[in-house]
C-alpha positions in Angstrom: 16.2 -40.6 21.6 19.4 -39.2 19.6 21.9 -41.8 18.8 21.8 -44.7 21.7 19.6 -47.2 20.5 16.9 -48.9 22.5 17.7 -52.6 22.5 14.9 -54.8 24.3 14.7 -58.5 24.5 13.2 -58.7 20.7 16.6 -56.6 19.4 19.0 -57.6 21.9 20.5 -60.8 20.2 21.2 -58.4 17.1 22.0 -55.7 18.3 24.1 -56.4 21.2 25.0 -60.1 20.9 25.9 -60.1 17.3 27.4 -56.5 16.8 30.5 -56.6 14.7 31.8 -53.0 16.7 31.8 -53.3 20.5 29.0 -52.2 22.6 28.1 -49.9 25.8 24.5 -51.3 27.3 23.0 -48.6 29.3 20.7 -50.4 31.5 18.6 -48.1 33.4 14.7 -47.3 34.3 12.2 -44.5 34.0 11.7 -43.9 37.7 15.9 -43.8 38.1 17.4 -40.7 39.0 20.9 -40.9 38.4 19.9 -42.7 35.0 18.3 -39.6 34.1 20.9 -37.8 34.9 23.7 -39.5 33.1 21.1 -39.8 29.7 22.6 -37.0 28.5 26.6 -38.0 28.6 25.4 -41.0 27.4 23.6 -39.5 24.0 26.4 -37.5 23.6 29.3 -40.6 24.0 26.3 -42.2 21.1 27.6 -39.4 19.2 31.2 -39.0 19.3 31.8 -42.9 19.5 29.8 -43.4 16.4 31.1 -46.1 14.0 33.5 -47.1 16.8 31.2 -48.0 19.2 27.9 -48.9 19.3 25.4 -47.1 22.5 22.4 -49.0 23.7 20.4 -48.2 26.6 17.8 -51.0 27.7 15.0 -50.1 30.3 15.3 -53.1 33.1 11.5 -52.6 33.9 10.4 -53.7 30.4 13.3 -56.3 30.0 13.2 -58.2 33.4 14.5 -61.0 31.6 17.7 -59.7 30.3 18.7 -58.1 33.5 18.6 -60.4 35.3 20.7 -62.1 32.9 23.8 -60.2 33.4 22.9 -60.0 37.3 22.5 -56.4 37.2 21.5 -55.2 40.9 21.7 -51.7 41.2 20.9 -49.4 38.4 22.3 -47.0 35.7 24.5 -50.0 35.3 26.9 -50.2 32.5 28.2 -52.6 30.7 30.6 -53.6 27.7 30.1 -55.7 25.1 32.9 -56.8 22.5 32.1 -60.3 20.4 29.4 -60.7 23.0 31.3 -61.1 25.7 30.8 -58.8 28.9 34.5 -57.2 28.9 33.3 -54.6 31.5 31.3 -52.9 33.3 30.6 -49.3 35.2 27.3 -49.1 37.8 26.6 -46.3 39.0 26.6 -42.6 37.8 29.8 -41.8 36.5 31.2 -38.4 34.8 31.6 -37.9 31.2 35.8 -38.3 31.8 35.2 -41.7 33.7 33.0 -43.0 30.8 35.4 -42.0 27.8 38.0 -43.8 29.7 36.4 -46.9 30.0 35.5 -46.8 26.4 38.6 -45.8 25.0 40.5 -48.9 27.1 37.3 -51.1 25.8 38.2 -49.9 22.3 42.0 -50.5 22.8 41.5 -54.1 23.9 
């Protein structure tokens, strides 16, 4: 793990919930392909967001609870946290371009 944090339902209040920089959850699953896939993009986005934007990936098989929460079905689902407040949200695998977009809107809002 580079610089996405692992959030889980012990660190998700503080790390998500109460972050004063906005937030990009990463919820995704061991057994996921296209998670796996889109880890890297999203260790590097950890990297070149840092200080603007916070990246945390959550593991929905260990977290059940918080999942569920935010009615996430299908899975690498993303979503964006500012003041927490779901502001958006990407599911499915997307390119590196697609992300930065999202983010850079996110971070313009």
């Amino acid at each position: 793990m580079g610089n996405a944090v692992e959030v889980n339902s012990q660190t998700w209040q503080q790390e998500v919930m109460q972050s004063s920089t906005p937030v990009m959850v990463d919820f995704w699953a061991a057994w996921c392909g296209p998670c796996k896939m889109i880890a890297p993009t999203i260790e590097e986005l950890a990297e070149e967001y840092q200080g603007k934007m916070k990246v945390c990936k959550l593991n929905t098989d260990e977290n059940p609870e918080i999942a569920s929460q935010h009615q996430i079905m299908g899975i690498p689902s993303l979503l964006f946290f500012k003041e927490g407040k779901v502001i958006d949200k990407i599911v499915g695998a997307a390119s590196k371009k697609q992300f930065k977009e999202k983010i850079d809107a996110v971070l313009t809002t």
